[in-house]
One Martini backbone bead per residue (centre of mass of N, CA, C, O) as a GRO file, in nm:
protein
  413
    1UNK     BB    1   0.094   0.037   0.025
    2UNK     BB    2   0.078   0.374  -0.081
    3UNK     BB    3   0.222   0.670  -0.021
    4UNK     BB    4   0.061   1.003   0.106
    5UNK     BB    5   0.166   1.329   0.087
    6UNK     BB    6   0.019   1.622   0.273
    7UNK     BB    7  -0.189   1.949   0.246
    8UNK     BB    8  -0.392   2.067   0.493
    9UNK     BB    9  -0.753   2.218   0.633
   10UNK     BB   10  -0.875   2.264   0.871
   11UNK     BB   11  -1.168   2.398   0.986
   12UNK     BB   12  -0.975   2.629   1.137
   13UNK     BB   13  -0.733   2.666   0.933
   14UNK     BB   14  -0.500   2.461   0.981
   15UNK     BB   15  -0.178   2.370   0.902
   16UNK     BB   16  -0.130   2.013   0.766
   17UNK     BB   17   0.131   1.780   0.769
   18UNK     BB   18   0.184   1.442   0.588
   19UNK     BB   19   0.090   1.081   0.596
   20UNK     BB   20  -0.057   0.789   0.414
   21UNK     BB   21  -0.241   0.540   0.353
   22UNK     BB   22  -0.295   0.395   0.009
   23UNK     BB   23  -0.412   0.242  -0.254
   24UNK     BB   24  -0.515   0.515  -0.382
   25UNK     BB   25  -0.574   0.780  -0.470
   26UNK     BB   26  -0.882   0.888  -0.409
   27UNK     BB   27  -0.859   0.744  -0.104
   28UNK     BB   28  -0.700   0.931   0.021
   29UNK     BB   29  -0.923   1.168  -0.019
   30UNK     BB   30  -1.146   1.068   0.120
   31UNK     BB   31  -0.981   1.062   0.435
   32UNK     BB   32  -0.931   1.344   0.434
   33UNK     BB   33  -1.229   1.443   0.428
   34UNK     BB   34  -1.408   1.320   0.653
   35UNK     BB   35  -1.281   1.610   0.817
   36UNK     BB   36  -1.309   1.860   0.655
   37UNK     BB   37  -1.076   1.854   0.489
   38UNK     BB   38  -0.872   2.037   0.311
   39UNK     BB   39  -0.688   1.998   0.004
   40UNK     BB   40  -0.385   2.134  -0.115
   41UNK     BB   41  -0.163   1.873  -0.100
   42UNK     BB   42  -0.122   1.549  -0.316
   43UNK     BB   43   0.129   1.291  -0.302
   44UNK     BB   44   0.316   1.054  -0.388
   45UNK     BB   45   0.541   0.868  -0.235
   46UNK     BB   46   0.872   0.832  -0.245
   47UNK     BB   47   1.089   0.518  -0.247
   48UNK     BB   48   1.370   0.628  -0.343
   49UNK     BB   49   1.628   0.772  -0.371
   50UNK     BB   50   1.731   1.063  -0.250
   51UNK     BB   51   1.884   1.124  -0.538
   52UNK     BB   52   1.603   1.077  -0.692
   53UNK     BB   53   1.394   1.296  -0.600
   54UNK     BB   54   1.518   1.561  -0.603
   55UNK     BB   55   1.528   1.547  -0.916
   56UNK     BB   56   1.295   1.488  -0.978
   57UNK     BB   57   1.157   1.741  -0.875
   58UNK     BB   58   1.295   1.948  -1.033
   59UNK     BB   59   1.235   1.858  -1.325
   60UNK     BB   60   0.924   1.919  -1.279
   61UNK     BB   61   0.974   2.184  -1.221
   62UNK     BB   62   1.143   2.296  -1.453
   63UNK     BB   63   0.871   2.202  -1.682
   64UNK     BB   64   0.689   2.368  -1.537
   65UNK     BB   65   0.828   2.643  -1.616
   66UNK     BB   66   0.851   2.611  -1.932
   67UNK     BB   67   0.529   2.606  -1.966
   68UNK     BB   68   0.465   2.863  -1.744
   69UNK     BB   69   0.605   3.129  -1.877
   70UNK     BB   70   0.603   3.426  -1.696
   71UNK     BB   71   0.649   3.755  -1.679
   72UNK     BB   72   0.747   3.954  -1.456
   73UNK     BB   73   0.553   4.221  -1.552
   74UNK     BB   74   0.279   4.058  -1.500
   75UNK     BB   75   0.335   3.992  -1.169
   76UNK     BB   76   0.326   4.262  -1.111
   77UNK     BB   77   0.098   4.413  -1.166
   78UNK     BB   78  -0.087   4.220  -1.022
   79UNK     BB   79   0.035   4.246  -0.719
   80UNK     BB   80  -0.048   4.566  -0.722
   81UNK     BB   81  -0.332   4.533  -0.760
   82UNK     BB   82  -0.432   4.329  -0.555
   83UNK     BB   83  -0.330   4.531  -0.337
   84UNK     BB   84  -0.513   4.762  -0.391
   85UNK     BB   85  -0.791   4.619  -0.405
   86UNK     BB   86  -0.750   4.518  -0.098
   87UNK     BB   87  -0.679   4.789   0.012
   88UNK     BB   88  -1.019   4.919  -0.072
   89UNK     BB   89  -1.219   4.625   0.008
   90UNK     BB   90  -1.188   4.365  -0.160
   91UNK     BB   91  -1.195   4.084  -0.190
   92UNK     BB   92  -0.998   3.818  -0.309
   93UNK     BB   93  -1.179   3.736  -0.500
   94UNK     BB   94  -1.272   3.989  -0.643
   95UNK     BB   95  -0.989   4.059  -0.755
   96UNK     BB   96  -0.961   3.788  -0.876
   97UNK     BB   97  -1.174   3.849  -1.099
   98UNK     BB   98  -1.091   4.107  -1.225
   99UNK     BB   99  -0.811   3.990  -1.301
  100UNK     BB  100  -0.904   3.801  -1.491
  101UNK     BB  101  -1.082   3.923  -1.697
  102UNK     BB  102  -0.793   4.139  -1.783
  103UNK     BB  103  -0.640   3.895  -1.900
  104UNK     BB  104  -0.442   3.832  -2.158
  105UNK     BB  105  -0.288   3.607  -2.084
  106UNK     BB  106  -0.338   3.301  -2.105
  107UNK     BB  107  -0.190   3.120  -1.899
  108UNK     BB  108  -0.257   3.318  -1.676
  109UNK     BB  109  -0.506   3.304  -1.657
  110UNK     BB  110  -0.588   3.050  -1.593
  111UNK     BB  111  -0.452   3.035  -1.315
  112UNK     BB  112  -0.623   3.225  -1.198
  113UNK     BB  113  -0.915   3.058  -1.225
  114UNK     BB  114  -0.782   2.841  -1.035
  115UNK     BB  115  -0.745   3.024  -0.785
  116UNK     BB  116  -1.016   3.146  -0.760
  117UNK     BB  117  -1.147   2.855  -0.712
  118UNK     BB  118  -0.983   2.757  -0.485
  119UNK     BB  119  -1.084   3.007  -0.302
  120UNK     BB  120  -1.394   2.960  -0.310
  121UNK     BB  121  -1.300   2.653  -0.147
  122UNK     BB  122  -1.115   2.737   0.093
  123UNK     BB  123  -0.886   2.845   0.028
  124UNK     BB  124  -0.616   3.011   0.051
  125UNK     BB  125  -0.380   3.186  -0.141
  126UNK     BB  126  -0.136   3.044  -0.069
  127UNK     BB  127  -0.205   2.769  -0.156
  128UNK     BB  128  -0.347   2.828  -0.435
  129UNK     BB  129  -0.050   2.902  -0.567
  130UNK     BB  130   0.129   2.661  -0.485
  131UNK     BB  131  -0.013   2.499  -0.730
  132UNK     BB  132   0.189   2.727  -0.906
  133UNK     BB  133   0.511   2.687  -0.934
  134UNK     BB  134   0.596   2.755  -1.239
  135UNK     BB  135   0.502   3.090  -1.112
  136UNK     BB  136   0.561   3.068  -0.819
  137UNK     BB  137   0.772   3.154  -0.578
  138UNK     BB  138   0.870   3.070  -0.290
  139UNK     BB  139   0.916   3.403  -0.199
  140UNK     BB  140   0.584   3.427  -0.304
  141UNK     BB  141   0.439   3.212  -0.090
  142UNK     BB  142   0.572   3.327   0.162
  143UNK     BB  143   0.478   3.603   0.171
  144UNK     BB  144   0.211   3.563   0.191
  145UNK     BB  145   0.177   3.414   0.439
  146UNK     BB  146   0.288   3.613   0.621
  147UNK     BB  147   0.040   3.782   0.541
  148UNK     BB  148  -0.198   3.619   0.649
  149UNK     BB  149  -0.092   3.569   0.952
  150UNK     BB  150  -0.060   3.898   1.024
  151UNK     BB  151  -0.306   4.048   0.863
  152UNK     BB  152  -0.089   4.203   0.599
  153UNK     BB  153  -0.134   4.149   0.284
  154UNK     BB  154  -0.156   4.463   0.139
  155UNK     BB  155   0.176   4.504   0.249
  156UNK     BB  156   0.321   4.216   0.153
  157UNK     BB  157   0.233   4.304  -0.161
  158UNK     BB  158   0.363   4.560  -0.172
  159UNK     BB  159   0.645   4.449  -0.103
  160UNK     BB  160   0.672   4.267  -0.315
  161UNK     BB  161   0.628   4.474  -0.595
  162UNK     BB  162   0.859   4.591  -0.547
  163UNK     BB  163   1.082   4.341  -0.538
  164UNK     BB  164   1.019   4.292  -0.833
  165UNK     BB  165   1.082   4.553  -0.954
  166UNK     BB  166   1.407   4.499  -0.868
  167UNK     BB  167   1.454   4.272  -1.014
  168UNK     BB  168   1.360   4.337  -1.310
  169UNK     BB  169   1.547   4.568  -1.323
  170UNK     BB  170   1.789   4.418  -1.325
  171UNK     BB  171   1.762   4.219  -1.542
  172UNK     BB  172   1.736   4.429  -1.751
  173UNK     BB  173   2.038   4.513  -1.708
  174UNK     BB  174   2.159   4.253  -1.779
  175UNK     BB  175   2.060   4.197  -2.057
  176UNK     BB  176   2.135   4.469  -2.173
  177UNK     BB  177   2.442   4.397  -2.136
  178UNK     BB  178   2.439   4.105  -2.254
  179UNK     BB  179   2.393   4.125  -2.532
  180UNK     BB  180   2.686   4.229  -2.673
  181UNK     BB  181   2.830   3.967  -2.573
  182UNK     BB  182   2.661   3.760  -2.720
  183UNK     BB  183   2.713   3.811  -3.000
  184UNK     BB  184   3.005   3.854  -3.056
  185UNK     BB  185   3.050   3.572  -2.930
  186UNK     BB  186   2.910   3.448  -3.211
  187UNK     BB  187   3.070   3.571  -3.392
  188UNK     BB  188   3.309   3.465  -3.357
  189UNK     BB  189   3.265   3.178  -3.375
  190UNK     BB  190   3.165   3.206  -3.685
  191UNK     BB  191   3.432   3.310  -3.798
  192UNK     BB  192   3.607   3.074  -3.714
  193UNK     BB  193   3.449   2.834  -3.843
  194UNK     BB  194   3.493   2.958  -4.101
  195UNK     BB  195   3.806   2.939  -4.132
  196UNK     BB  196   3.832   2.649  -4.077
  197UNK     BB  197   3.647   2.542  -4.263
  198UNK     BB  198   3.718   2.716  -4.569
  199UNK     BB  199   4.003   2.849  -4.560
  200UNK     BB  200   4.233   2.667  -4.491
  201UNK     BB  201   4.171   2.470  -4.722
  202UNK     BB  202   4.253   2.657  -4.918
  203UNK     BB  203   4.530   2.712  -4.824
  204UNK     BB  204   4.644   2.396  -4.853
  205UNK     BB  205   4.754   2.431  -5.146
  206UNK     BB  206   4.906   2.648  -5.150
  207UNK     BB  207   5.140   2.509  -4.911
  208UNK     BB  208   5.196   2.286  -5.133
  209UNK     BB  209   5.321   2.506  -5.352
  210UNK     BB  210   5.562   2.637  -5.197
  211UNK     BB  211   5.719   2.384  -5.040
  212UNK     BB  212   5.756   2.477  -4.769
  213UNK     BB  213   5.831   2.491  -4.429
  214UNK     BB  214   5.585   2.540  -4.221
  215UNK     BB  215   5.479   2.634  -3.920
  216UNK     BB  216   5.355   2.543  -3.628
  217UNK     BB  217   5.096   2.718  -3.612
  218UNK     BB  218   4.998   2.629  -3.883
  219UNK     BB  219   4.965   2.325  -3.890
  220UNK     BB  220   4.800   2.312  -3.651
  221UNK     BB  221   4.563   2.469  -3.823
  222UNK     BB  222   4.521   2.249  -4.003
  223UNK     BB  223   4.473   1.975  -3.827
  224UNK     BB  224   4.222   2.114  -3.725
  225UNK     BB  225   4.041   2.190  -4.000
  226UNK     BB  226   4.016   1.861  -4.044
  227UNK     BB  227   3.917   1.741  -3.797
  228UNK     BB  228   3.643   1.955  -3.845
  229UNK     BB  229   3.528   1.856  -4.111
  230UNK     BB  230   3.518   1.535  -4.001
  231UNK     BB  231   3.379   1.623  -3.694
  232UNK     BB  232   3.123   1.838  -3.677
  233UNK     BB  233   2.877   1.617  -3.582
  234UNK     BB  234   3.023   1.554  -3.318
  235UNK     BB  235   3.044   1.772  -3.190
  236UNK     BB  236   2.759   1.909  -3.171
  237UNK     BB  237   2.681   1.644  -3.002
  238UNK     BB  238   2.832   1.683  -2.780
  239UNK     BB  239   2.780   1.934  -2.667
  240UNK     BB  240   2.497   1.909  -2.629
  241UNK     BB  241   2.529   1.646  -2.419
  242UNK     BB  242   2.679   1.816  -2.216
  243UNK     BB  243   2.458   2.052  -2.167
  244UNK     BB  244   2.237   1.792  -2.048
  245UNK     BB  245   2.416   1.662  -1.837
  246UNK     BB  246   2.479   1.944  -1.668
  247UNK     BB  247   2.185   1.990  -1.623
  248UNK     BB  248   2.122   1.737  -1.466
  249UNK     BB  249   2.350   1.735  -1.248
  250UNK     BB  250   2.209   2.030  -1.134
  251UNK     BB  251   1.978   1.896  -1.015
  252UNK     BB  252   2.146   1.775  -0.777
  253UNK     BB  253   2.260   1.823  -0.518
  254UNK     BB  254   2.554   1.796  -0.575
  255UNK     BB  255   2.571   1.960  -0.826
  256UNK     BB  256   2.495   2.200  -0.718
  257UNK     BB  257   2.734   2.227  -0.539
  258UNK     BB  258   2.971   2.236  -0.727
  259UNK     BB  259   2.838   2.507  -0.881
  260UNK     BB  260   2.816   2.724  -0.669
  261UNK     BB  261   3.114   2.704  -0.584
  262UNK     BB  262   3.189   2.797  -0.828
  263UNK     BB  263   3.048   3.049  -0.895
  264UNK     BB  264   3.137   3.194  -0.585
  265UNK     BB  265   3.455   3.235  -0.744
  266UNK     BB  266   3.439   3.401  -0.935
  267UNK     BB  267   3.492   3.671  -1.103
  268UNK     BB  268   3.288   3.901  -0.981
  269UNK     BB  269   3.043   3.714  -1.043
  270UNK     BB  270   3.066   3.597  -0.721
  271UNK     BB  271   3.000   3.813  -0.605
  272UNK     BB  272   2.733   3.902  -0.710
  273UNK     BB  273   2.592   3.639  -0.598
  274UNK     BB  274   2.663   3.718  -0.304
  275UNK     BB  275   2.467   4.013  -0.310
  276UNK     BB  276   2.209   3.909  -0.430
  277UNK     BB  277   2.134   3.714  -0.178
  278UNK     BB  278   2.160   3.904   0.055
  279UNK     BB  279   1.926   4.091  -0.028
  280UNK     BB  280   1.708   3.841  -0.044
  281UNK     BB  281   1.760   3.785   0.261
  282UNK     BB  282   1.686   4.044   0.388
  283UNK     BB  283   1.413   4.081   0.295
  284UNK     BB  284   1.285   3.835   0.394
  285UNK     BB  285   1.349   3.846   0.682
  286UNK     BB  286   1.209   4.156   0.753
  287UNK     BB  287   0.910   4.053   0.640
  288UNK     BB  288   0.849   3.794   0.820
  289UNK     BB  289   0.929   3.969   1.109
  290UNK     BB  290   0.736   4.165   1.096
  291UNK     BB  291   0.471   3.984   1.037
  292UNK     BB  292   0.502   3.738   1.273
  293UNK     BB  293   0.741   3.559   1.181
  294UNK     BB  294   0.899   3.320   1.300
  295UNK     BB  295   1.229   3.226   1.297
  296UNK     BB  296   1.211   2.918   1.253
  297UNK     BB  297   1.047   2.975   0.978
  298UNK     BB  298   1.180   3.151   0.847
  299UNK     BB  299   1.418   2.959   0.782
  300UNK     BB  300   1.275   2.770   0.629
  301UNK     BB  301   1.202   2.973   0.400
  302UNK     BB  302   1.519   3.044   0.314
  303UNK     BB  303   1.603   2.819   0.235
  304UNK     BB  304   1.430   2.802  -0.059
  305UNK     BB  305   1.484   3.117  -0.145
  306UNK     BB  306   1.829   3.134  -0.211
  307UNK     BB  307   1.955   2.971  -0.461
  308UNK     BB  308   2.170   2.771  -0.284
  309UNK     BB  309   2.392   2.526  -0.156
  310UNK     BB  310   2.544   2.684   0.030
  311UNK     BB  311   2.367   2.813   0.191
  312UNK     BB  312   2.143   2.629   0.263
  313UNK     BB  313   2.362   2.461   0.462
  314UNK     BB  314   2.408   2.719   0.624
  315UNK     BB  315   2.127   2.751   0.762
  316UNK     BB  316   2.081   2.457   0.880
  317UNK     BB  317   2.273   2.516   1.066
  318UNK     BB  318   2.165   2.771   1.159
  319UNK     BB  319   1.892   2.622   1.278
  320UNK     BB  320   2.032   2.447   1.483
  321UNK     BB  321   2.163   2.648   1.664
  322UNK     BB  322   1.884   2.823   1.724
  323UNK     BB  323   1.733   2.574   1.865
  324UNK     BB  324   1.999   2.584   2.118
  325UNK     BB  325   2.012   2.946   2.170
  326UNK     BB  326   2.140   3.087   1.940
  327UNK     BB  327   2.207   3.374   1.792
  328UNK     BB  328   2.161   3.436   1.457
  329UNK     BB  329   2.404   3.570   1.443
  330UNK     BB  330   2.611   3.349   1.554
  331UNK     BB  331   2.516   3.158   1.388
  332UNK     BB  332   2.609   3.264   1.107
  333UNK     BB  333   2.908   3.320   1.190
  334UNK     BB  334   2.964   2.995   1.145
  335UNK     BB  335   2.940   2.975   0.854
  336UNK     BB  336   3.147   3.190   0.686
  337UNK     BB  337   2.959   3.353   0.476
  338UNK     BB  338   2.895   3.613   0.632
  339UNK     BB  339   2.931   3.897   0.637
  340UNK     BB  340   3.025   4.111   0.872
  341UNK     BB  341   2.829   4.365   0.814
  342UNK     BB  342   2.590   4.182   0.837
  343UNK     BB  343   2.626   4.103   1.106
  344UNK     BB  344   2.625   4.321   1.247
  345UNK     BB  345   2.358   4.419   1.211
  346UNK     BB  346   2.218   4.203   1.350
  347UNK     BB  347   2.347   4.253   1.614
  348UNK     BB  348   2.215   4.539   1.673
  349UNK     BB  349   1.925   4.422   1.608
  350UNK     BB  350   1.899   4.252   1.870
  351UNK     BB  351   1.937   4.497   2.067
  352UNK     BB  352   1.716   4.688   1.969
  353UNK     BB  353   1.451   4.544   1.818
  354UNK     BB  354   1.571   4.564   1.509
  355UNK     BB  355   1.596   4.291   1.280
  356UNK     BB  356   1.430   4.397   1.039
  357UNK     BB  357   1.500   4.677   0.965
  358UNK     BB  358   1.804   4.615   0.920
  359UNK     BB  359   1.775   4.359   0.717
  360UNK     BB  360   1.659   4.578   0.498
  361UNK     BB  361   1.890   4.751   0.492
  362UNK     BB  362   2.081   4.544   0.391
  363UNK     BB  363   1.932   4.484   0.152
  364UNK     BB  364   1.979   4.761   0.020
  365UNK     BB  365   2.317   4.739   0.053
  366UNK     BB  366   2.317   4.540  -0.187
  367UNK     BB  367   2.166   4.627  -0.419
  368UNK     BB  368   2.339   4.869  -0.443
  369UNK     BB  369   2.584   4.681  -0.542
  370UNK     BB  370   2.487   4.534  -0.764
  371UNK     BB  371   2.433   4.793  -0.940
  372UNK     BB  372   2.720   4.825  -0.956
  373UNK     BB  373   2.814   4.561  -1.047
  374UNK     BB  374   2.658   4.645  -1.366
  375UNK     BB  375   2.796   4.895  -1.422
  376UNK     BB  376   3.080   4.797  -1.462
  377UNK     BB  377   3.016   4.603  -1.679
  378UNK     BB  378   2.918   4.779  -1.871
  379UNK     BB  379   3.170   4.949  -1.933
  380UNK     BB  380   3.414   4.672  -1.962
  381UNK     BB  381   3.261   4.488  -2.170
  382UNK     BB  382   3.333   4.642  -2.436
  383UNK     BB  383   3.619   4.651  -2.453
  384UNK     BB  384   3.747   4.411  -2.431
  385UNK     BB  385   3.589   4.246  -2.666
  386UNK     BB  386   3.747   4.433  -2.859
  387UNK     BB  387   3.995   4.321  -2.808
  388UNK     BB  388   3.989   4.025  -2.817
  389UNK     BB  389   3.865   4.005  -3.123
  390UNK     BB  390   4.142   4.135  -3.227
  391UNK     BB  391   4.329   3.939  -3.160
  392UNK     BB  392   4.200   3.667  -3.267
  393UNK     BB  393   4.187   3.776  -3.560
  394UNK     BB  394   4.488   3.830  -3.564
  395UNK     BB  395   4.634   3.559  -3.516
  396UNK     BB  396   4.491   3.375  -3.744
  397UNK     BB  397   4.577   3.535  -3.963
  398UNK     BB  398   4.846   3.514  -3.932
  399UNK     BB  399   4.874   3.209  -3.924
  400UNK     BB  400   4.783   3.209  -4.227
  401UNK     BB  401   4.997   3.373  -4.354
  402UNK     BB  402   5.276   3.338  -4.305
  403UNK     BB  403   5.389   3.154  -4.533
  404UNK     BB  404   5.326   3.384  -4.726
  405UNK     BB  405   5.568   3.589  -4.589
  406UNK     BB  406   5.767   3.368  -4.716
  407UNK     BB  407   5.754   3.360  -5.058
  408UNK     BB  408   6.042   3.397  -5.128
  409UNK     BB  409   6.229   3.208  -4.986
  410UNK     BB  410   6.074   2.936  -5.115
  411UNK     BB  411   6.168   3.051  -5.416
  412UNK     BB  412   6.485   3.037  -5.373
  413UNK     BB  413   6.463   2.745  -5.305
   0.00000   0.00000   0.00000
């Protein structure tokens, strides 16, 4: 008999996980169904290895991912919405009534649909929300909850809709950032390829009408030239599989791990992931406590919406130290991830008894990090690229040309 793991609402809105055992899913819904709980979520429990369930589980998250992308600037205005229609004093039935008839996206209304007749039938906001993984994320659905606990649902909306505000803007300053140093780099592959794949072997009848010796990375360049002629649909294959392969093992704990702390030492780019972890770290944790949601519970939200398995990890020790009376800061600092800057704040917080509004100060100074160190990179990104593609395509020209520039000393052999 198979094992189901569920997340129900009993008569009087308490929020309860377990597992129940049943033939089929039908009767788990009957069992639990008897006593009038609501069922947010019912899952059949994986019994294969550790190794094995977190893979499924994030395979079908990004899948449901990428069936369900909805563009951020469109889940900001839903949110601004809401948070306005809430606290003009219209119910969330009618709020989300009227927002789904107004939405233009399909997919989004379709979604909206589904949590509205959710709410109508007695689901909380964040259960129904909960219901659509794919489009909302773990740090939009706990920050709902934690409006709903503290009964602030229109200020944590409010705040919710900034910060993804400030999401969006940095992502659009990332991308069009990124736009030109991605097009280059395609361009200049693509000329790479030109040149090896059809430049060089046509120079290789020169260099045999020559007769003389050619240069060691002249040679060089026609062996690969000849070896990529021969060998470019396994090239192709190759890469492809590759970039799947490493795609699916960073589905897995481990795989994540070795990729995280791969990316948190890059020069440059390993910064600025550590400094966007902590301003969403920052923000996140300001917005819970402030909201009256307890220590314990907010480190269980933060474990899931840092998106880095090496913080995760610490956090998992931090929430295990402050279980056993050690106090937020000490906790963290003993993680050795957190820098002194922000642990300090965290001190000052504890002893004020404003360590909300701290750790929102501190995620406003990392957010500003953030955008200075995107602010540098777009201004150092275009010189660079220009130096870089014009050294690549002047060494392969010097090196294919070598031989000809050598053809007087060859006539005279």
């Amino acid at each position: 008999m198979p094992n189901f793991d569920y997340i129900i609402r009993n008569e009087s809105g308490s929020r309860k996980t377990g597992s129940i055992k049943a033939d089929n899913y039908n009767q788990a819904v009957e069992k639990l169904q008897k006593d009038q709980n609501t069922i947010v979520k019912l899952t059949e429990s994986d019994t294969s290895f550790d190794f094995i369930k977190p893979f499924i589980n994030r395979l079908a998250l990004e899948t449901e991912k990428f069936k369900n992308k909805i563009p951020i600037t469109i889940l900001v205005f839903f949110t601004r919405q809401l948070s306005t229609m809430f606290s003009s004093g219209l119910t969330i039935e009618r709020a989300l009534h009227f927002l789904t008839q107004e939405e233009k996206h399909k997919k989004f209304r379709k979604a909206l649909e589904n949590i509205e007749n959710d709410v109508k039938k007695g689901l909380l906001l964040s259960d129904a929300l909960e219901r659509h993984p794919g489009i909302f994320s773990n740090l939009y659905i706990s920050l709902v909850r934690a409006g709903e606990v503290s009964g602030k649902l229109s200020e944590t909306l409010q705040e919710l809709s900034s910060y993804l505000e400030t999401v969006e803007d940095t992502q659009r300053r990332v991308k069009s950032a990124m736009y030109y140093p991605v097009f280059i780099l395609i361009f200049l592959t693509c000329i790479l390829f030109g040149i090896f794949y059809f430049l060089i072997p046509q120079f290789s009848t020169v260099y045999e009408q020559l007769g003389s010796e050619l240069p060691y990375y002249t040679i060089l360049f026609v062996n690969f030239s000849v070896w990529l002629k021969n060998n470019v649909a396994n090239l192709i294959f190759t890469i492809f599989l590759s970039i799947i392969s490493i795609w699916f093992i960073t589905l897995t704990d481990y795989g994540r791990l070795i990729r995280d702390k791969i990316l948190l030492k890059l020069p440059i780019f390993g910064n600025l992931i550590q400094q966007n972890i902590l301003s969403k770290f920052g923000k996140t944790f300001g917005i819970l406590i402030s909201a009256g949601v307890s220590v314990m519970d907010s480190m269980d939200l933060l474990i899931k919406i840092v998106d880095n398995r090496v913080y995760e990890l610490a956090l998992i020790d931090a929430k295990k130290e402050i279980e056993n009376g050690i106090s937020i800061s000490q906790a963290l600092k003993q993680t050795d991830i957190f820098p002194p800057i922000f642990i300090q704040l965290l001190i000052t917080g504890e002893e004020t008894g404003e360590i909300d509004n701290l750790a929102l100060k501190a995620s406003e100074f990392y957010s500003k990090q953030v955008s200075a160190i995107v602010d540098r990179l777009t201004s150092l990104i275009e010189p660079i690229l220009i130096v870089t593609v014009g050294a690549v395509i002047g060494i392969v020209l010097v090196v294919t040309y070598l031989p000809i520039f050598n053809f007087g000393s060859a006539l005279a052999g």
